[in-house]
N, C-alpha and C positions, 0 to 999 in steps of 0.2 A: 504494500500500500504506500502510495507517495502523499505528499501533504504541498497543499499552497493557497495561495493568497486570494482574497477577492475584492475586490476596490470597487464601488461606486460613486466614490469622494462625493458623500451624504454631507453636508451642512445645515442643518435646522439653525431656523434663527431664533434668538436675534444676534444678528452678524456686525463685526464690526471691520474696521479698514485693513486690517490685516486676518480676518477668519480665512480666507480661501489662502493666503498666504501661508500661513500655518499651515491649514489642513496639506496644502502639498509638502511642504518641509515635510512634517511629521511621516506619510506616507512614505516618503523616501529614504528614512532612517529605519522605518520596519523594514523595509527590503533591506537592508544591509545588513539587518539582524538576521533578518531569516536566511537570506544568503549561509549566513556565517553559520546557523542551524543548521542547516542543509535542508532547509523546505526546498520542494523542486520547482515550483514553479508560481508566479504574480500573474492573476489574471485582470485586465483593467477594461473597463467598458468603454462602449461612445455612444451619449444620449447627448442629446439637445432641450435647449430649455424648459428641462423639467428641475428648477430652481427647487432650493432643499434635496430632494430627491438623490440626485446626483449633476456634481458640478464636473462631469468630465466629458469633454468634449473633446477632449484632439488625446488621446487616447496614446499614441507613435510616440509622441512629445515626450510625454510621462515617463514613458518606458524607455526611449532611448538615453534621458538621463540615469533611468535604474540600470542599466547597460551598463554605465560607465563607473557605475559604486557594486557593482558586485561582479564575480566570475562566472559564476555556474548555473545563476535561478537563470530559469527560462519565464520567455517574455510573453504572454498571452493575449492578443486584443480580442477582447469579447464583445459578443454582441454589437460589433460594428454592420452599421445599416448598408446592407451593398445595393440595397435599393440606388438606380441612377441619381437621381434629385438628391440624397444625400452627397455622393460619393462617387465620381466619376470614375469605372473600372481601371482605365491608365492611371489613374492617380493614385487608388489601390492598391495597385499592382508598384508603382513606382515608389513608396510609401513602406507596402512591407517588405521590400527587396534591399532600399536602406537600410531600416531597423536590423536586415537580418543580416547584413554586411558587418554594420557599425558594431553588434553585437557579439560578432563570430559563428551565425547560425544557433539563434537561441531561439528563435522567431515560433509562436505554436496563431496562427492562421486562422482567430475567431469570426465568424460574419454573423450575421443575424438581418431580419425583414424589417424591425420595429413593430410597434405595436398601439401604442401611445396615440390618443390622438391630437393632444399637442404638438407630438413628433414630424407627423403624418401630415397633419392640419400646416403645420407650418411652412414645408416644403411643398403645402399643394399636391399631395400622394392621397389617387383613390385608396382606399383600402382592400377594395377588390383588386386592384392590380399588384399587389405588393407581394405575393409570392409569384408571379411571374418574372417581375422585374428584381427580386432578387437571383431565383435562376437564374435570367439571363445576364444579369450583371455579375454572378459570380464566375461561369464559365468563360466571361471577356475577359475580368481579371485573372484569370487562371493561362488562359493563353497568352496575355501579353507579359504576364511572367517567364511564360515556356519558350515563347515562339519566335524564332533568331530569323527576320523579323515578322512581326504580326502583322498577319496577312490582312487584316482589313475585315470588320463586322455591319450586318445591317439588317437589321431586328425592328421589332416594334417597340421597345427601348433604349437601345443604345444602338447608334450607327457612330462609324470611326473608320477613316482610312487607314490603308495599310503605311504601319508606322515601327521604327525599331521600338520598344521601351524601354529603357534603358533607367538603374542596373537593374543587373539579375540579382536575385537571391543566393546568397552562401549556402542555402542545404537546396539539394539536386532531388527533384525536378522544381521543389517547392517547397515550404515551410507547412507542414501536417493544418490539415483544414479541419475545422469543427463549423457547429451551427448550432447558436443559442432554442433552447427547446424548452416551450411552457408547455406543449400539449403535447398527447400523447402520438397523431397524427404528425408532430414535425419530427417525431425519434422515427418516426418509420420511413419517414423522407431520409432522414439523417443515411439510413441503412442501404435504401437503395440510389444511395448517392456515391457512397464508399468515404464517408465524411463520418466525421468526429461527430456526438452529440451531448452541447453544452446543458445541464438540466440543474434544479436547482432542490430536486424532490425525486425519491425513487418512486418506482411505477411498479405496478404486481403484472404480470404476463398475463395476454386476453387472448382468448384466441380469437381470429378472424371472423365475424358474421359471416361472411360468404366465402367460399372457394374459392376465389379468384386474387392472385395477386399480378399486380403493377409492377411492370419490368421496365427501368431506368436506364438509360447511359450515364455512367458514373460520371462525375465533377471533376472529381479528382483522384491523383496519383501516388498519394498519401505511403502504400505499399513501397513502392521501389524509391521513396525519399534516399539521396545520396548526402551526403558532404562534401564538397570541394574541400580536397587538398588530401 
């Protein structure tokens, strides 16, 4: 069994001119504890103005400074929105290939839909479209990690010429993908994805209503993960 971190950097108020200041300090001397512990891994979200709740929005930032205060914790971004209107796949994709440079491949490949309809509402995101357009913004970002150079996409959310993205990621083909899961239906996406499933609650095994199951083309490449060097 491994042990690690969960951060939502929660701030109830009443806040003063230095609380969010703190609250990151602070966050970044636990990680250098736990480092020093040998907890295996920080996992850090990306929400948007849901104030109190959690105040972490740039999620890379956080963690490439915990990068540079510790050796060995691996770096998690969870529940980042790969919905397009959050997060442009090139910029994903260029973003955890940093991290996972700057780190030495520590990199563990959180995404999530969102849920929120503050989140949603704010960027203008039907909610019916929001697991489409995380699909398809996850498999862009996955390729323009891969793809020497990406050939070029055109979807009903994300279109993008053929462009090199530049860097790549330190662990080969990709940094291990996961996907935040409140229900019981997104663990079973998670499955026929070949993706990691982030959950916050165990679940007791059901069996299927009907005989039929849904056959996938995986996301990702998670299995044959290399290391450079």
């Amino acid at each position: 069994m491994r042990f690690g971190l969960f951060y939502e950097h929660q701030l109830p108020r009443p806040w003063s001119e230095q609380s969010e200041y703190e609250l990151l300090q602070n966050a970044l001397q636990q990680c250098e504890l736990a480092d020093s512990l040998g907890i295996a891994t920080v996992w850090e979200v990306e929400h948007h103005f849901l104030e109190e709740y959690s105040h972490s929005s740039a999620p890379e930032v956080f963690l490439a400074a915990v990068s540079q205060r510790t050796k060995n914790l691996r770096l998690g971004q969870r529940d980042r929105p790969d919905t397009p209107p959050f997060n442009h796949p090139a910029r994903i994709a260029e973003r955890v290939a940093t991290l996972d440079l700057i780190s030495g491949g520590r990199v563990e490949f959180g995404t999530g839909e969102s849920s929120s309809e503050a989140e949603l509402g704010g960027y203008l995101i039907n909610p019916d479209d929001k697991r489409a357009m995380w699909e398809e913004g996850l498999r862009v970002a996955l390729r323009c990690l891969t793809e020497e150079p990406f050939t070029g996409h055109a979807g009903p959310f994300v279109t993008m010429p053929p462009r090199n993205v530049v860097p790549k990621p330190f662990q080969k083909p990709h940094p291990p993908v996961w996907v935040a899961c409140s229900r019981r239906d997104t663990i079973h996406l998670a499955a026929q994805h070949g993706i990691g499933a982030l959950t916050f609650r165990s679940s007791t095994p059901r069996r299927p209503s009907t005989g039929s199951v849904t056959t996938r083309r995986p996301l990702s490449r998670n299995a044959s993960n290399r290391r450079r060097g």
